[in-house]
C-alpha positions in Angstrom: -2.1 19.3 46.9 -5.7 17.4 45.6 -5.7 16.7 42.1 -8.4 18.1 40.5 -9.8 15.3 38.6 -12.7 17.1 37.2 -10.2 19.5 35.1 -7.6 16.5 34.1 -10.8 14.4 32.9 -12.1 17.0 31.2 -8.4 17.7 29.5 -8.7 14.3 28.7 -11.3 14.3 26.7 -10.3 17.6 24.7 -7.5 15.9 24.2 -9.6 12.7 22.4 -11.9 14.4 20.8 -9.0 16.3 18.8 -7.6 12.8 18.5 -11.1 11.5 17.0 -11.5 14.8 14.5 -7.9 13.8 13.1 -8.6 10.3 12.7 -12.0 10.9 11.5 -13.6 7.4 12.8 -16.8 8.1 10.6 -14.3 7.8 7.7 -12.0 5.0 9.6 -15.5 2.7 10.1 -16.4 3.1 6.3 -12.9 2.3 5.5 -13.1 -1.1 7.7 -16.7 -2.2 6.4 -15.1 -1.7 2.8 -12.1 -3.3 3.8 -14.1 -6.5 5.2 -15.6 -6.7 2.5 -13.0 -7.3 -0.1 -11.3 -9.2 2.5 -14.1 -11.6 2.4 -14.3 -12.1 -1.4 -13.6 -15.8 -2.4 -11.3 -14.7 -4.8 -9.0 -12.5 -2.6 -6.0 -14.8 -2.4 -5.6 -15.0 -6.5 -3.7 -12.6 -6.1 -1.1 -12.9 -3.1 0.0 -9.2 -3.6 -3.7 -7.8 -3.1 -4.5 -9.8 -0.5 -1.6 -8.6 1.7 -2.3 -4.8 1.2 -5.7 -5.6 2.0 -5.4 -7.4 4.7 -2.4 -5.3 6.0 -4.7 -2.2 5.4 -7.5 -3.8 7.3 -5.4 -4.5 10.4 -4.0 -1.1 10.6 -7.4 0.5 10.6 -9.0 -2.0 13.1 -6.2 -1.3 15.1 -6.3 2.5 15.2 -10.5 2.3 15.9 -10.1 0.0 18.4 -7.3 2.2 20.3 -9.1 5.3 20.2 -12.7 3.3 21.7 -10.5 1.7 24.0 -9.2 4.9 25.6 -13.0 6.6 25.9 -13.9 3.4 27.4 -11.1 4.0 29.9 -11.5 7.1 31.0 -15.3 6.8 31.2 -14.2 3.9 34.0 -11.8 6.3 36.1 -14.8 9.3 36.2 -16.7 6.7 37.8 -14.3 5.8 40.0 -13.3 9.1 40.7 -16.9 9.9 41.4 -17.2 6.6 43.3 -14.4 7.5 46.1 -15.5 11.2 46.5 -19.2 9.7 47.3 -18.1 7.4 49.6 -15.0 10.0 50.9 -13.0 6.6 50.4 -9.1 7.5 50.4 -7.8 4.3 48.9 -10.4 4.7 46.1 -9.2 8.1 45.2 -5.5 7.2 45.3 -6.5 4.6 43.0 -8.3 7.1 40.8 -4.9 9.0 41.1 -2.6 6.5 39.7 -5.2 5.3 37.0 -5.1 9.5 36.0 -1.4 9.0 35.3 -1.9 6.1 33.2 -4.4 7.2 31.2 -3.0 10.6 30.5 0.2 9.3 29.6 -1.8 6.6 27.0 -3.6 9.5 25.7 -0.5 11.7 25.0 0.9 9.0 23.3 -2.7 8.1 21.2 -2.1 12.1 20.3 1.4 11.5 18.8 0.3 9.1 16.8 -2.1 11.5 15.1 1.2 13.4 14.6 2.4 10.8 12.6 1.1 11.8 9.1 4.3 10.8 6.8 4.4 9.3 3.7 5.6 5.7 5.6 4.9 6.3 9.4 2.0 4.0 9.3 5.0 1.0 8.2 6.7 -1.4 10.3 10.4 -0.8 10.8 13.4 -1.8 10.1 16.4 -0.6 12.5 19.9 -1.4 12.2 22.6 -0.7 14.8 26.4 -0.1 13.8 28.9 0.1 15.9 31.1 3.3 15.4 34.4 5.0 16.6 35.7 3.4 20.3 36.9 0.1 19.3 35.4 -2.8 21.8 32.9 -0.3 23.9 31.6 0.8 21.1 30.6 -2.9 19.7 29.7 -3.4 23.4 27.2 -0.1 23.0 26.4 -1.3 20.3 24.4 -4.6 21.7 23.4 -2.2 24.5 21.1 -0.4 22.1 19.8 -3.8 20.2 18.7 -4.4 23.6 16.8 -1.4 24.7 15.2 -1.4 21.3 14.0 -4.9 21.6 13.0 -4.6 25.4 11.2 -1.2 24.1 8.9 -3.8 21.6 9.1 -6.4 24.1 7.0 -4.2 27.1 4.3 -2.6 24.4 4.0 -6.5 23.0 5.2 -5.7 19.6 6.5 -8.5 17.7 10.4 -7.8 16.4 12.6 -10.3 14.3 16.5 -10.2 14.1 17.5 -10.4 10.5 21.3 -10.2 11.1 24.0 -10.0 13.6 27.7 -9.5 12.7 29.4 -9.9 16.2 32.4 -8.3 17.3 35.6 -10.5 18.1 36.1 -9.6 21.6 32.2 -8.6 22.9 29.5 -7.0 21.2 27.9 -6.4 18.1 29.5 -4.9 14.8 26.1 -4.9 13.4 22.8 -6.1 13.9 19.4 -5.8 11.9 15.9 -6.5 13.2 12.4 -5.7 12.4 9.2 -4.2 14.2 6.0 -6.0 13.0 3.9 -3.6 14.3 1.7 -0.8 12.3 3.6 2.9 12.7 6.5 1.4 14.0 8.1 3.1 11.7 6.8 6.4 12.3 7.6 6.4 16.0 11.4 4.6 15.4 12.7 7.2 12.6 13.2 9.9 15.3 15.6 6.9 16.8 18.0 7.0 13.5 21.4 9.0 14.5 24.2 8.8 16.2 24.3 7.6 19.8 27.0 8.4 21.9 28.3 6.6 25.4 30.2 7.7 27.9 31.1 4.9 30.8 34.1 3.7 33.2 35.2 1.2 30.4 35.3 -2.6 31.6 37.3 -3.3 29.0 40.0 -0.8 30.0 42.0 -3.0 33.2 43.3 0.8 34.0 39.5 2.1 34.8 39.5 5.2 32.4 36.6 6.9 31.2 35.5 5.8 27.4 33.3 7.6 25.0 32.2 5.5 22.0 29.5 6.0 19.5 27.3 3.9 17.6 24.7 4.8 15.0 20.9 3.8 14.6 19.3 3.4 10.9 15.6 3.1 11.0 13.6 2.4 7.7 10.3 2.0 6.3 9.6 -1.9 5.6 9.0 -2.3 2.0 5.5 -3.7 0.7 4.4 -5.7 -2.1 2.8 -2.3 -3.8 5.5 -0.5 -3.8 7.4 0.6 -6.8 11.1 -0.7 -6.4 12.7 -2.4 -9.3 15.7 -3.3 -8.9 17.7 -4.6 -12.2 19.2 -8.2 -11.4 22.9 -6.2 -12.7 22.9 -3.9 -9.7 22.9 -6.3 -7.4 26.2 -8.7 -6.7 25.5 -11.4 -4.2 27.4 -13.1 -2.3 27.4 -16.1 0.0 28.7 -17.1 3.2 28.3 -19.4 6.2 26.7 -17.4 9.1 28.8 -16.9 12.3 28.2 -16.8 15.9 29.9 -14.5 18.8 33.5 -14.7 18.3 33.0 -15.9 15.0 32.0 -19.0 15.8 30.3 -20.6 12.7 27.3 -22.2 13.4 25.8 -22.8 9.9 27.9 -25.9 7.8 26.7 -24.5 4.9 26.9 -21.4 2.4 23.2 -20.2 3.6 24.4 -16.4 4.8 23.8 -13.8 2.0 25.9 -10.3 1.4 23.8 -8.6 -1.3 25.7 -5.0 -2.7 23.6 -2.8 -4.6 26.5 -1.7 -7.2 25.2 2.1 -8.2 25.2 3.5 -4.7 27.6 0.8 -2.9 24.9 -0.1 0.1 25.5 -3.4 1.2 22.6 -6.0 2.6 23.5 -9.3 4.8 21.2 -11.4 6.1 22.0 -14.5 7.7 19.2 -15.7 10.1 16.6 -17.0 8.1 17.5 -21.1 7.4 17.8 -20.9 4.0 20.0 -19.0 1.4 16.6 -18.4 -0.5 15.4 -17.1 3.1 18.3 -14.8 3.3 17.9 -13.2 0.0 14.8 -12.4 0.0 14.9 -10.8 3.4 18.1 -9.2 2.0 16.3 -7.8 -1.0 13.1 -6.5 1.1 15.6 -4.3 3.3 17.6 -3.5 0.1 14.5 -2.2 -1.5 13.4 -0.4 1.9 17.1 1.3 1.9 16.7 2.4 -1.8 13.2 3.5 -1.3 14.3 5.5 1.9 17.1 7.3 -0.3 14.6 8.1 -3.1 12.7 10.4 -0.4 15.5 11.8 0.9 17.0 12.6 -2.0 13.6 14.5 -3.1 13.2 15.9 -0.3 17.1 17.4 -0.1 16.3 18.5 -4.0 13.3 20.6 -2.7 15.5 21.6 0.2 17.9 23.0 -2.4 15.3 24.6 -4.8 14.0 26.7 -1.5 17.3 27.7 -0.1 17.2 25.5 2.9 21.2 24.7 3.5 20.0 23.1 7.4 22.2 20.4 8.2 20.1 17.1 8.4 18.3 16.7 12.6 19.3 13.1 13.1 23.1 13.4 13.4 24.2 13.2 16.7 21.2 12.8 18.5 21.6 11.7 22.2 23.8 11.2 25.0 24.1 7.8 27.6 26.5 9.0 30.5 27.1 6.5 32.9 30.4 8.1 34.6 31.1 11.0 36.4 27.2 11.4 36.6 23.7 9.3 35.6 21.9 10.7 32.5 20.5 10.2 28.8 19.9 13.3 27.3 18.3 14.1 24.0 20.4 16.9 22.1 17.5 17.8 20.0 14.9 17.8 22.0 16.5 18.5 25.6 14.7 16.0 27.1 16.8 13.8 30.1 16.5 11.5 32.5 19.0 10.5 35.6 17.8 6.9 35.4 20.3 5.5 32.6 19.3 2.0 33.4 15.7 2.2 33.2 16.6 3.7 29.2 18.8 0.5 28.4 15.7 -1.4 29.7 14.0 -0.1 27.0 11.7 2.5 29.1 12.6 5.1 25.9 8.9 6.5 25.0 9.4 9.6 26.7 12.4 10.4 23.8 10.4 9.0 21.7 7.4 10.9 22.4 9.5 14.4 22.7 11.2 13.7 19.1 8.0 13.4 17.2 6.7 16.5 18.8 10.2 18.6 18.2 10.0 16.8 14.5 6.9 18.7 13.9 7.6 21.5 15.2 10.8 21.9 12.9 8.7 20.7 9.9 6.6 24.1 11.0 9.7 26.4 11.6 11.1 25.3 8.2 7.2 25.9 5.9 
């Protein structure tokens, strides 16, 4: 059947000009010629803390204008050639037009989900760490299976990512890792990531060829910034230090530079062990500690509120999603229903689909729930 490009376009554009009445670019350009401005002040780096929110702030914005432009710009370009291949009656031109439709609709759905993402930190880079649960040596293997997808996820929208920590298993695999997304609302798109995750495979580890299920969970938080209010008295913390390992638990660090920071009052525990330094590592260490306290602090309001209005809903991001590689081929989202039969493309990191579907089904619930 012909696509009918003249309604799709026109979908399009409804579609980006509710993006551009959420964003409110009049407001966005005011904010960035404000922004500029104090970013240009002489004075600007007296004050290392001010400078970064400043020039943090300024990034974000110029990021989200320049999206939003981009995308007009883009399907401007495919009505023309759209309009170009129906003059002409030029087939190859109008399959072109066809797949550039697909791309362009599936880049605005995704510029719509970010006006979705209106949370107190969506707009924050992430931090996402990966443990692996119950099912012994698959489990630590699933475990690096999903440090992969998440980093080939960043890799193919060029986001930059940086691992803070792995703790490898003995015999493959991961018992933990921690990495970051530098990217503005990396946070906001991760958090519908945190969970469990659970995988069902022929195990290779098994020499009799039986089926395995392990599970592994995903911890996404906001990364903390200079501005925010976390203070941390220097008696909550105990701090220790180790010599960083390698696979197997291979050391490859001759000195004491790994760091194991416990916050005593709630018992989370922080390691960090790939910066070069000890000073490196604690510092890292006491960003994601502070990140992890701040993340509780919201939860724990928003539970009390919970609890002041009745709500007794069991928390969303428990188990979350299945990866079934044996007797059939699909990832499934329990939430959200969403699936795939194409398990392999997910592990290489092709996940904005779930993604996509999890903020929409987050807001929705928020709705249900008001």
């Amino acid at each position: 059947m012909a696509v009918d490009f003249a309604s799709e376009i026109q979908n399009l554009r409804t579609t980006m000009a509710s993006v551009r009445e959420v964003t409110d670019l009049t407001s966005l350009e005011a904010q960035i010629a404000d922004l500029e401005k104090q970013a240009s002040a002489p004075d600007l780096w007296d004050d290392p803390d001010t400078a970064q929110g400043v020039t943090s702030a300024l990034s974000r914005a110029n990021h989200e204008r320049d999206r939003i432009l981009a995308m007009d710009t883009r399907i401007d370009d495919l009505e023309a050639l759209v309009e170009l291949g129906q003059e002409e009656d030029d087939a190859d031109t109008l399959a072109e037009a066809e797949s550039e439709l697909a791309k362009v609709a599936k880049a605005v759905s995704q510029l719509e989900v970010r006006t979705l993402l209106s949370g107190e930190y969506d707009e924050r880079e992430a931090v996402v760490t990966i443990r692996a649960g119950a099912g012994g040596v698959d489990a630590a293997d699933f475990a690096e299976m999903l440090m992969r997808m998440y980093l080939r996820w960043a890799e193919r929208h060029g986001y930059p990512t940086k691992v803070m920590d792995t703790s490898y298993a003995e015999e493959a695999g991961l018992k933990s890792a921690t990495f970051e997304v530098n990217v503005p609302y990396a946070y906001g798109n991760l958090s519908v990531e945190g969970g469990t995750h659970r995988l069902v495979r022929i195990s290779p580890f098994d020499n009799q060829g039986r089926r395995q299920t392990s599970f592994a969970a995903v911890e996404v938080i906001p990364l903390i910034e200079s501005t925010d209010s976390i203070d941390i008295p220097d008696n909550d913390l105990k701090i220790d230090v180790f010599r960083s390992s390698g696979p197997g638990g291979q050391s490859v660090n001759t000195t004491d530079s790994a760091v194991r920071m416990t916050h005593i009052p709630t018992g989370i525990v922080v390691s960090m062990q790939n910066e070069k330094s000890q000073i490196q590592n604690r510092a890292a260490a006491l960003r994601v500690m502070q990140s992890r306290l701040l993340l509780q602090k919201q939860a724990e309001e928003a539970a009390e509120r919970k609890e002041l209005a009745g709500d007794v809903k069991a928390s969303w991001g428990d188990q979350m999603r299945s990866y079934v590689l044996n007797p059939y081929q699909m990832v499934k989202d329990l939430r959200t229903e969403h699936e795939t039969g194409n398990p392999s493309a997910v592990f290489d990191g092709e996940i904005d689909q779930f993604i996509e579907a999890g903020i929409r089904w987050r807001i929705e619930e928020a709705k249900s729930e008001d």
